[in-house]
N, C-alpha and C positions, 0 to 999 in steps of 0.2 A: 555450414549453414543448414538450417533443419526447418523443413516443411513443418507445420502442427497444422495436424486435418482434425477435422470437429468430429468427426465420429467413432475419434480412438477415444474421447472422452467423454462421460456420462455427465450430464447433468444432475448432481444430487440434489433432491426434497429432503431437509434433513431433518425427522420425527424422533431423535433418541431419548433412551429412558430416561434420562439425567434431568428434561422436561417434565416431569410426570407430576401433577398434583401431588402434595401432600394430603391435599384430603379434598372429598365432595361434599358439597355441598347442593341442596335441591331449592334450596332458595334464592334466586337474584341477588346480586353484590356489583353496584357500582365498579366498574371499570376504575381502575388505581393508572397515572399518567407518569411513564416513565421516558424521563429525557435525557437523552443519551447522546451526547457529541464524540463524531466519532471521522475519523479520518478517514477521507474520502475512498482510498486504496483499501478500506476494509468495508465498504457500503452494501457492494452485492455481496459479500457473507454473511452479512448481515440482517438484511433483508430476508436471504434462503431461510434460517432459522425463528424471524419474528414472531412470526406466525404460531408458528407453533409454543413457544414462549409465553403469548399473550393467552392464547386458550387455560394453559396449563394455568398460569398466574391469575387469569382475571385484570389482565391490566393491559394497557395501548402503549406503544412502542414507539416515541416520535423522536425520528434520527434526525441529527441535525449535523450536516454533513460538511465538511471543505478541508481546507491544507490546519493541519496539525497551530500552525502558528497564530492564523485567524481564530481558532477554536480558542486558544488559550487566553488568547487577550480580552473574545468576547466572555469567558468566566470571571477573568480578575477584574473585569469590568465590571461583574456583576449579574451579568444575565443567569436565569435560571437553570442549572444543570443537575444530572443525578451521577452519573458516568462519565468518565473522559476517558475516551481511547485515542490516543494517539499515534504515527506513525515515526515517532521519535522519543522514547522516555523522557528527554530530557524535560518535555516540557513538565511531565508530573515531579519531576525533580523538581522544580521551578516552584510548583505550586505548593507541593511540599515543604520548602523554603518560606513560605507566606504562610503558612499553617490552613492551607484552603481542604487538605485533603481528610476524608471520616481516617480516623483514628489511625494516620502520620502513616496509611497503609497503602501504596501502591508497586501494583507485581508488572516484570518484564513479561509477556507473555505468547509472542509470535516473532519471527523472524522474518523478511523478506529479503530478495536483493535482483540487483538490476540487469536491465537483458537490453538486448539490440533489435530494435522490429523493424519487419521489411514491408511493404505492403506485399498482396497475393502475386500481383506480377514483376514484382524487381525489375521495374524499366531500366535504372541503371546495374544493372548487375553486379549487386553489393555485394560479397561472400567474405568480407573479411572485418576486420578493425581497419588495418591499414587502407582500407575502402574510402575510410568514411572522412579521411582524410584529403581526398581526390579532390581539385577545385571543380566548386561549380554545383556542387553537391547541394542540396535542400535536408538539411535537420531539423528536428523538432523534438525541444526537450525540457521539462518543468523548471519552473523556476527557482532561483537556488534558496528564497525564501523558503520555500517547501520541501519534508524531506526529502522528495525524491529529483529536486534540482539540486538539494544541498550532496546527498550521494553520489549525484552526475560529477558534479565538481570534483569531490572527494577522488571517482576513479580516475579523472582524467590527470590531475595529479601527480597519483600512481604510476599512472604511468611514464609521468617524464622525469620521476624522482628513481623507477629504477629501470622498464624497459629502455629509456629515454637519456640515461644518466650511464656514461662510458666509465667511470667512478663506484657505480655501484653494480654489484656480485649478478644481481640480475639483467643486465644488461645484454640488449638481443641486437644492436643496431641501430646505425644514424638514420636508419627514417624514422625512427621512434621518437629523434629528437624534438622538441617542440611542439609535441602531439596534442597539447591541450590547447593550443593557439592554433592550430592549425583546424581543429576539428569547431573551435568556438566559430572561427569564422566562417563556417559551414550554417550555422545555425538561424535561421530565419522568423523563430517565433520561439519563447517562452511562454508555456502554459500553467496557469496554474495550480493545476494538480497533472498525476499522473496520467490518470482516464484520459484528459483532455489530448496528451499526448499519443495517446492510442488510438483514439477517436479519428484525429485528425490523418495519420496514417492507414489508417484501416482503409476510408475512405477512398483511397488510389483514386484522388482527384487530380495528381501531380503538384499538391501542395507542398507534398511533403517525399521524399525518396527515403527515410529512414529518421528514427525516431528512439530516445531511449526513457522507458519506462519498467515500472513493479514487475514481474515475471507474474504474480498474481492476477494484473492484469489487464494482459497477454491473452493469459489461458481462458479466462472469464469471458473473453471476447471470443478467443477458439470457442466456446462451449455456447453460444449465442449464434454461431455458423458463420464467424469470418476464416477467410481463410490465410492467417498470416504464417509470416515467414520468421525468424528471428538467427540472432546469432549469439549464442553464448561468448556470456566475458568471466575469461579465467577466472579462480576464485583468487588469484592472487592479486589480482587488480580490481577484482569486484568489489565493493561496499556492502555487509551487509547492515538493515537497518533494523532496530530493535523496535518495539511496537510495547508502548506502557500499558496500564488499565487502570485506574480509580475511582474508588466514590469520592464524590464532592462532602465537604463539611456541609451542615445545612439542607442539604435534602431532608424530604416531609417523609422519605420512602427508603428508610436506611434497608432494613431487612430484604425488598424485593429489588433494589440499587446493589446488595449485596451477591446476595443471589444470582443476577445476572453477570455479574463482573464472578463469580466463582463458575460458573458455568462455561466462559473461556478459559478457564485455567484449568478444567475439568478433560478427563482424556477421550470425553465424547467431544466437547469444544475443541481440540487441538488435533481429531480424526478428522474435523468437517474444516477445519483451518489447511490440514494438509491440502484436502481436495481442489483446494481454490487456488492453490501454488506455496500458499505462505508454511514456512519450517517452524519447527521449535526450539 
C-alpha cells in the first residue's frame, strides 16, 4: 500500500514551444471556436494546456466533457464537434465505420490503467486486493458503460480466469476463487465516470472505504492537496485502456482541429500526458 503526499508532486503550467504562433499578427482576429469532446479522465490536462493553446491560436477552447460512450452517440447524433477524444479507441473505430471521421484519420494516442484508492485515513485498513473482498466493505466504482467501469469489469475477470482458476498456470489460491462476485457485492454506488469515483472517496465521509479508478486521477487529486492512499494492481491483472484522438468530418476548423489533435501526438503533448499519470 502506498501513501501519495502532494508535495512529492509538482503541479505543472504547461507553456511548450510546440504552442507557439506561426506567425504575428498586430491586428485583431476574431477568436476561431474550437469544440472538443473529450473524455472526462483527460479534462484537467486539458484544461493545464488550453490556455495557452488558445493564445497561440487565436481561438477558445470549449470542452465538452463526460464518459467516452455519451460523447459518441451525442456526435452521431449530430451535435457539433471538431475533436473527439476518447478514453476507449473503440469508439473512433465506430465512427470511422460511419465515415464521420476528417480523412478516415484517427491516432491511438495515450494509455492509462487502473489503481485501487483508499481514502487518507483507511478506517477499515485496507492493504491488499484480498481486502477488498472482506464483507461489509463500501466500494465505489464507474460504471461499466464507461471506460473505466468497463476496465473494472475486465480485471476483476482476470482475476477469477486465472488467480481464481486452479486450471490455469497462474493460479495463487482458493480465496481467489470467486473474486469478481465477491468484490461486486461490496459495491454500493456506480459512478459515472472515473473522477466521480475519486471524488466520492477522497471525501472520507465514510461513504465510501475504497474505490477503483484512472491512476491519472488519483495523482490529479494528489496534486490538488488530497491526501490519498492507493494500491497497485499487478500489471497482469490490470486493464490497460487505450485513449483515441479525431477530427470530426465537417468541422468549419479542419487546420486548427488538426493542429490540436497533432499537438497530443507531439512529444511535448505526450511529456505533459506523462505528468498527469497517463503512458504512451
Amino acid at each position: 500500500m502506498i501513501a501519495i503526499c502532494a508535495s512529492a508532486l509538482g503541479y505543472l503550467y504547461y507553456t511548450g514551444s510546440f504552442l507557439a504562433s506561426d506567425s504575428q499578427s498586430s491586428s485583431p482576429r476574431l477568436q476561431t471556436e474550437l469544440r472538443v469532446f473529450i473524455a472526462s479522465s483527460l479534462v484537467n490536462v486539458a484544461q493545464n494546456t488550453s490556455q495557452s493553446f488558445e493564445k497561440a491560436n487565436n481561438c477558445k477552447i470549449i470542452l465538452n466533457s463526460g464518459g467516452s460512450n455519451s460523447l459518441y452517440q451525442q456526435i452521431i447524433s449530430g451535435s457539433p464537434c471538431d475533436v473527439f477524444i476518447s478514453a476507449d479507441f473503440k469508439w473512433e473505430n465506430q465512427l470511422n465505420v460511419s465515415k464521420l471521421l476528417y480523412n478516415s484519420n484517427y491516432q491511438n494516442f495515450t494509455t492509462n490503467t487502473l489503481t485501487v484508492i483508499l481514502p487518507k485515513d483507511n478506517p477499515k485498513n485496507i492493504s491488499s486486493l484480498l481486502d477488498l473482498i472482506k464483507p461489509g466493505l463500501k466500494i465505489v466504482i464507474a460504471d461499466q458503460s464507461v471506460p473505466a467501469g468497463s476496465y473494472t469489469n475486465t480485471t476483476l475477470t482476470k482475476i477469477d480466469q486465472t488467480w481464481g482458476n486452479s486450471s490455469n498456470p497462474q493460479y495463487i489460491g482458493s480465496q481467489w476463487q470467486n473474486y469478481r462476485a465477491n468484490f461486486l457485492a461490496n459495491v454500493v454506488s456506480y459512478e459515472i465516470n472515473a473522477e466521480d469515483v475519486v471524488g466520492k472517496v477522497s471525501l472520507g465521509l465514510g461513504t465510501a472505504d475504497a474505490g477503483v479508478a484512472f491512476i491519472s486521477d488519483s495523482i490529479y487529486k494528489t496534486m490538488q492537496g488530497s491526501q490519498l492512499q492507493y494500491i497497485p494492481i499487478p500489471s497482469s491483472i490490470n486493464t490497460r485502456g487505450t485513449y483515441g484522438i479525431a477530427v470530426i468530418n465537417g468541422t468549419r476548423t479542419t487546420d486548427l482541429a488538426t493542429k490540436y489533435m497533432n499537438f497530443w501526438l507531439s512529444s511535448e503533448g505526450q511529456n505533459l500526458l506523462q505528468t498527469f499519470g497517463f503512458g504512451t
